[in-house]
N, C-alpha and C positions, 0 to 999 in steps of 0.2 A: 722025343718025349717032352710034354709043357713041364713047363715048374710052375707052373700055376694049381693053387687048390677051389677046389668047387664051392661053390658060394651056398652058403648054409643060410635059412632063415627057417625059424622053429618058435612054435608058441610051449612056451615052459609051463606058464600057468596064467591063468585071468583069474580075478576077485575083487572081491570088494574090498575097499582099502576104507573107505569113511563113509559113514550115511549119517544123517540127523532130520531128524521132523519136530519142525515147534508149529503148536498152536495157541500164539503167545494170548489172544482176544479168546480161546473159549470157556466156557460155553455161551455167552451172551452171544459173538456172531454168528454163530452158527442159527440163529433164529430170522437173520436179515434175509430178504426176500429177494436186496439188489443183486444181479449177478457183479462178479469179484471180475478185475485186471487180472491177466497172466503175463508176467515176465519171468524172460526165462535167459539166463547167460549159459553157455558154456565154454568151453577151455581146453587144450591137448598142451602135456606137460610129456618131456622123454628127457630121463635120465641116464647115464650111465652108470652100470650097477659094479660091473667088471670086466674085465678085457671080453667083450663082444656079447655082452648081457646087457639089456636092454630094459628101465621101467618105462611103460608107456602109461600116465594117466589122464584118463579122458574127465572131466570135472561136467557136474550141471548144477546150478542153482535157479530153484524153481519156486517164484512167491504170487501169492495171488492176496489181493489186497482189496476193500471194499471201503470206498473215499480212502482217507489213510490208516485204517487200519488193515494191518495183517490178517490173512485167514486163515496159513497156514505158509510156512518157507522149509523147502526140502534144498539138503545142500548133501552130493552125493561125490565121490569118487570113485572110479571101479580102474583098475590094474590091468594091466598085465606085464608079463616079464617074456622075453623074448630073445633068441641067441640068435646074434646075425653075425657071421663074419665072413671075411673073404667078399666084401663086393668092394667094387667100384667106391672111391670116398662122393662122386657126383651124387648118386644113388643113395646113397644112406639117409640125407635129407629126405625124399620122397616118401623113402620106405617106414621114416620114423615118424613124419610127420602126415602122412597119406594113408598107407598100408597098416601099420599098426591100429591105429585109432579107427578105423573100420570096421577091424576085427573086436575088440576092445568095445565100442557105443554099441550094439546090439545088447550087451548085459546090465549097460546103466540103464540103457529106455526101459528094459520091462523091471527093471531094482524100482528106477523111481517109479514107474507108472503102478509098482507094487506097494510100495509104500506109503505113498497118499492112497490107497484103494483101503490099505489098512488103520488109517489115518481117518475114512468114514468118510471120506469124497469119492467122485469117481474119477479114474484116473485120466491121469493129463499124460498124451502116449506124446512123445518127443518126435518133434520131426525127422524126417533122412536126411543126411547131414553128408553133404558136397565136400568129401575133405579134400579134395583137389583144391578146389575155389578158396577156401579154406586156408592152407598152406600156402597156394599164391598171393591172400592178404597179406598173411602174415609175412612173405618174402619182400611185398613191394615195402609195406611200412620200417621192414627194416632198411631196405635201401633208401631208405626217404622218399618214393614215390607214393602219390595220393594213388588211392584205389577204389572206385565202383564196388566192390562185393561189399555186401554184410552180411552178416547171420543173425539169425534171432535166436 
């Protein structure tokens, strides 16, 4: 018989952890005719919460700006909590930084693309996000190697 135990991965909970909407220019831009820039960053942040508890937060900041001023900037976090234990320590990187946040950005894209909609624009749906690609920047940059990917 193994002494080995089964590898557990579990979503606990997903939520929203932070949202904000400013429209610091209205009501005057809201009258301008130009269409606005969109820049958009996002971010994946895993914390550990407790022995094999997991916070995954996926972050987006969303501003649209017309010359320099602001139209409106959404700056969003959405959770989740996650029990993983019993894998591989190789595997845990992939899983927190890949798997997690997968599961996790499907709730930020329709949060923000809900919140500017309620905000009296129409929404700005968030692209599908490569967390593979993703995870591989961020492993080359930590090892000091230049990297080809970005994201928008």
């Amino acid at each position: 018989m193994a002494d080995t135990l089964d590898p557990v991965f579990q979503i606990q909970r997903v939520y929203l952890k932070d949202l904000s909407l400013e429209q610091p220019n209205s009501p005057g831009i809201l009258l301008e005719q130009e269409q606005p820039t969109v820049d958009i960053q996002l971010g994946v942040d895993a914390q550990p919460v407790t022995e094999g508890i997991y916070e995954i937060t996926v972050s987006a900041t969303v501003q649209t700006k017309i010359q320099d001023k602001t139209v409106f900037l959404v700056e969003a976090k959405q959770a989740g909590i996650f029990e993983i234990r019993n894998l591989p320590e190789d595997q845990m990187g992939p899983i927190l930084g890949i798997a997690c946040p997968q599961i996790v950005y499907p709730y930020l894209r329709g949060n923000v693309a809900d919140v500017i909609q309620r905000g009296g624009f129409p929404p700005v749906h968030l692209a599908e996000i490569n967390f593979q690609a993703m995870y591989e920047q961020q492993q080359a940059q930590a090892a000091g190697q230049p990297s080809a990917i970005t994201t928008q």
